[in-house]
N, C-alpha and C positions, 0 to 999 in steps of 0.2 A: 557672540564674542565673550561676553562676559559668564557664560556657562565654562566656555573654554578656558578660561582664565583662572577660573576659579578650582578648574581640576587640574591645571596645572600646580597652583598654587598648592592642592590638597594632596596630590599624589605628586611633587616633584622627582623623588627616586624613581619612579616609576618611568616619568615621561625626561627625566636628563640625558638618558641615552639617545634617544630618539632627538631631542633637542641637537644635544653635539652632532650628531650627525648630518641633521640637516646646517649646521655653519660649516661645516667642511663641506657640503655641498654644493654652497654658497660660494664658497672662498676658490674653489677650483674648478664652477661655473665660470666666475670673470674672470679668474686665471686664464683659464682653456679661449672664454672668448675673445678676448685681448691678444692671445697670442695667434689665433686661427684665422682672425678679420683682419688683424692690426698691423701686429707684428709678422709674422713669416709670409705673407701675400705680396709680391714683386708688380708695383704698380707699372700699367703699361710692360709687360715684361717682352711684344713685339718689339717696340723701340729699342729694349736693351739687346735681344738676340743681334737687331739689324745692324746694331754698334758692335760688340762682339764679332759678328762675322765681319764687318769693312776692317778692324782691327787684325783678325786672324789672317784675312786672304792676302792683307798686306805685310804680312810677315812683322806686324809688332804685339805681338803675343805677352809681351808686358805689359803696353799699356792696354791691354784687354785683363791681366792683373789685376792689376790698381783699378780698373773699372771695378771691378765686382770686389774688390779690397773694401768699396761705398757702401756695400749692403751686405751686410757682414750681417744683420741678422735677419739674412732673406736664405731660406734653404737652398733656394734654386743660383743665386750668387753663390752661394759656397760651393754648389756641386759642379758649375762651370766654373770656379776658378781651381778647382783640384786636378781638373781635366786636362786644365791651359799650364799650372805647374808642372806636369808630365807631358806637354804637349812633345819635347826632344826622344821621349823613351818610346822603347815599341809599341805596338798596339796592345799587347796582352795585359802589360804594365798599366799602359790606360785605363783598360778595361777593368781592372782590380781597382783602380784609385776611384773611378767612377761609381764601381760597387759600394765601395767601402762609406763614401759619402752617399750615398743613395739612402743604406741602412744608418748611419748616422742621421740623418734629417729626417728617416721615416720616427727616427727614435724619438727628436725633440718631437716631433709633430702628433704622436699619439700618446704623449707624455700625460699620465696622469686622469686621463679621458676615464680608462675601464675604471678608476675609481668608484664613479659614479654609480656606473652598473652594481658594485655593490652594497654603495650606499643605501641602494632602492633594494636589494635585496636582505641589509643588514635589519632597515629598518622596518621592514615588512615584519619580520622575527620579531624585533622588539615589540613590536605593536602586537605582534601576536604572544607575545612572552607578558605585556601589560595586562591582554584580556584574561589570559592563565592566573594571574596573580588577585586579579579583579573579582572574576567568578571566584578563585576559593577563600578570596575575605569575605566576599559577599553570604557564600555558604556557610562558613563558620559564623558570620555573626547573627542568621539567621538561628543556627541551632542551639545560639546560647539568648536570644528575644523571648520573649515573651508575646503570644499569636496575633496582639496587635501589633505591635514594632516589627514583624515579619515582613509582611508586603510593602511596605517603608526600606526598611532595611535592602532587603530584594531588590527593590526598583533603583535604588542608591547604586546599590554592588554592580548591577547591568549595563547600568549609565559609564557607570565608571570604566570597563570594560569596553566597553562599546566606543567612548571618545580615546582609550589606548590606541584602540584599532584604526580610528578615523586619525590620528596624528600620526600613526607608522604611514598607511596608507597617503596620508597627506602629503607626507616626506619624498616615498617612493615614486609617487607616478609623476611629479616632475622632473625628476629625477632620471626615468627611462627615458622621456620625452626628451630631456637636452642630452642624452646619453648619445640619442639616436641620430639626433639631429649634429652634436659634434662630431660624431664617430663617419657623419656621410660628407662633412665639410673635410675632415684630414684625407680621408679616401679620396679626395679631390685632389687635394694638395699634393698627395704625396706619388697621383697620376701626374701631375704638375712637376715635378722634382723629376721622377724614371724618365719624362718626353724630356727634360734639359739636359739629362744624361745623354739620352740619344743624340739629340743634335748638338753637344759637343762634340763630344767622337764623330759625328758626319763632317762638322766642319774641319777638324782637325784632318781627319781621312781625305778631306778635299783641298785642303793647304799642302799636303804629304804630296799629292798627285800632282799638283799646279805647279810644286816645285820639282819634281820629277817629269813631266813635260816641258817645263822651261829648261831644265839642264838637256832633255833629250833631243830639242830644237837645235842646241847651241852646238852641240858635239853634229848634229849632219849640217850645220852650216858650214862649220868647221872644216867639214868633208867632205863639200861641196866646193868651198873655196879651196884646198888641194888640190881636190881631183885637177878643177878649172888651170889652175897656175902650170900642175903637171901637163898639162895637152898645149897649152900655151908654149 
């Protein structure tokens, strides 16, 4: 550690880039993780579908609203109460508003994430742009030494070089790693958000029908009680 410290201290131009990078990497690690675990994940989100449908089938599509009004920063709340705002309009209409929020929530949900990816590829450059810089101080200040201060000199410049390379690299591959691993937690999420899209639109298309069989019930009753009175 105190090798490390001590070439950061001796070559800070060198290694500030690479520094900056990995605090932005930092800052948009716990950003990203806060918002992936924390914030956009609909706890229990069965219970709320099973609330949402006793509200739908029973034709109060408002307070199915104001339900999801409560998780305003849940993506799957948002994209069943966009559905339930259109629930009067046609289906096509539907099917637009439910697009529309679908790609809205994929947006917050992979906000910022590809960052990362190339942070780990920025700093890989850097670290390879330190060892470029390393080797040809090391070379110039061998050819102005004198043949004892050479191998000194030499082994100095290499080192120096060398720990560029080990702080790009150091940066980078944690870098991939939570790249990967957030980029497979959003892909989840946002298979999570497309299925609440569906089963809004199913339930809406099954509210549309239930009230379409209950008027079609009413009209042959209707016409049964006629017929009946006419023979009477």
């Amino acid at each position: 550690m105190g090798v490390l410290l001590s070439f950061i201290y001796h070559n800070f131009l060198h290694v500030a880039p690479i520094l900056l990078a990995g605090v932005f990497a930092v800052v948009i690690t716990v950003d990203r993780f806060y918002a992936l675990f924390i914030l956009y994940p609909l706890a229990r989100s069965d219970n709320f579908f099973e609330k949402i449908r006793n509200l739908i089938m029973t034709d109060r599509v408002s307070e199915a609203i104001l339900l999801c009004e409560r998780f305003r920063t849940k993506p799957v709340a948002n994209v069943v109460r966009e559905g339930l705002i259109r629930a009067h309009q046609p289906e096509n209409l539907i099917e637009h508003g439910l697009q529309i929020a679908v790609g809205e929530a994929a947006d917050r949900i992979q906000a910022r994430t590809s960052f990362l990816s190339m942070i780990a590829n920025v700093s890989t450059l850097l670290g390879l742009l330190g060892t470029i810089l390393g080797l040809i101080q090391s070379f110039e200040a061998v050819g102005n030494a004198n043949a004892q201060e050479r191998s000194i000199l030499l082994a100095q410049g290499i080192s120096t070089a060398m720990n560029a390379t080990m702080m790009g690299l150091g940066v980078a591959i944690p870098c991939m790693v939570i790249y990967s691993y957030l980029m497979n937690r959003s892909n989840r999420l946002n298979a999570t958000v497309e299925r609440s899209a569906i089963r809004t639109l199913d339930l809406l298309k099954q509210r549309y029908y239930k009230a379409g069989n209950a008027v079609g019930n009413t009209d042959e009753l209707l016409t049964n009680s006629g017929m009946k009175k006419m023979r009477a």
